[in-house]
C-alpha positions, 0 to 999 in steps of 0.5 A, a space after each residue: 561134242 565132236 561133229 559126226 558130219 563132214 561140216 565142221 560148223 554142224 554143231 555148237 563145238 565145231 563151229 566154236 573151233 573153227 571160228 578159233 581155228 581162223 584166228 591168224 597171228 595177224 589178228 592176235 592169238 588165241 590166249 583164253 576161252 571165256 565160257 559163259 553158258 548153263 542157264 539153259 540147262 537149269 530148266 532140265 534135272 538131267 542136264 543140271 546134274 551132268 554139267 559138270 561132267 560135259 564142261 569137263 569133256 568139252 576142257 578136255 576136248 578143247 584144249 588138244 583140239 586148240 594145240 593148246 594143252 594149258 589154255 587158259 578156261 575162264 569159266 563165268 558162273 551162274 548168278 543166284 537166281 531170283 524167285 522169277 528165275 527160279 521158277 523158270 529155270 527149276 534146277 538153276 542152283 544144281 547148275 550153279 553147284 556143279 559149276 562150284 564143283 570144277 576142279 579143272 587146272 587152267 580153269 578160273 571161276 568167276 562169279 557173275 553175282 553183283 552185277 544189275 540185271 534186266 528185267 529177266 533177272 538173267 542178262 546183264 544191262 549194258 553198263 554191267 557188260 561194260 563193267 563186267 567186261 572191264 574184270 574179264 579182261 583183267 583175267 587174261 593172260 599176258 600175250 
């Protein structure tokens, strides 16, 4: 997860901390992580199977990396696949049980189900982000 360059930016995790990283008290403060990510790896058996161990790692790196030992992680799972997504994405139901395996204190699962998709059975339409954003929000934290 960690860069191994000098540039902090050099991969997806460092470039995720230091946009936290620059988050100014002016600004507001950094109260919980919204993860939302797997449909990528619904397309690879290894990765399917290693998901949770990886969403485990990245928890645990995060959270010391923030300062933050008891961050809040809202962890979005995957929706059920349609036979369009199924086909594409072979392994989308071991992601989808590996996400229902963590136990992670901090961690919250929600459930991205109910919602209407795009015609690619996989991103919301606006009106569900609308919708869905609205339930994520209720999840936070008081400031």
């Amino acid at each position: 997860l960690k860069t191994q360059t000098g540039d902090p930016r050099s991969t997806l995790y460092g470039s995720c901390m230091n946009r936290m990283k620059t988050v100014s008290p002016a600004n507001g403060t950094v109260r919980a992580v919204v993860f939302w990510q797997g449909g990528s790896d619904a397309r690879s058996q290894e990765d399917a199977l290693s998901w949770k161990d990886r969403f485990t790692t990245f928890v645990t790196e995060l959270r010391p990396d923030l300062g933050k030992p008891d961050l809040q992680i809202i962890l979005v799972m995957l929706g059920d696949a349609d036979a369009k997504v199924a086909k594409k994405y072979p392994y989308w139901h071991v992601v989808r049980a590996q996400q229902h395996a963590v136990n992670i204190p901090g961690v919250t699962k929600i459930e991205a189900n109910g919602y209407e998709r795009k015609g690619d059975g996989i991103h919301f339409t606006t009106k569900s982000q609308l919708a869905f954003g609205a339930v994520l929000a209720g999840l936070l934290p008081a400031p």
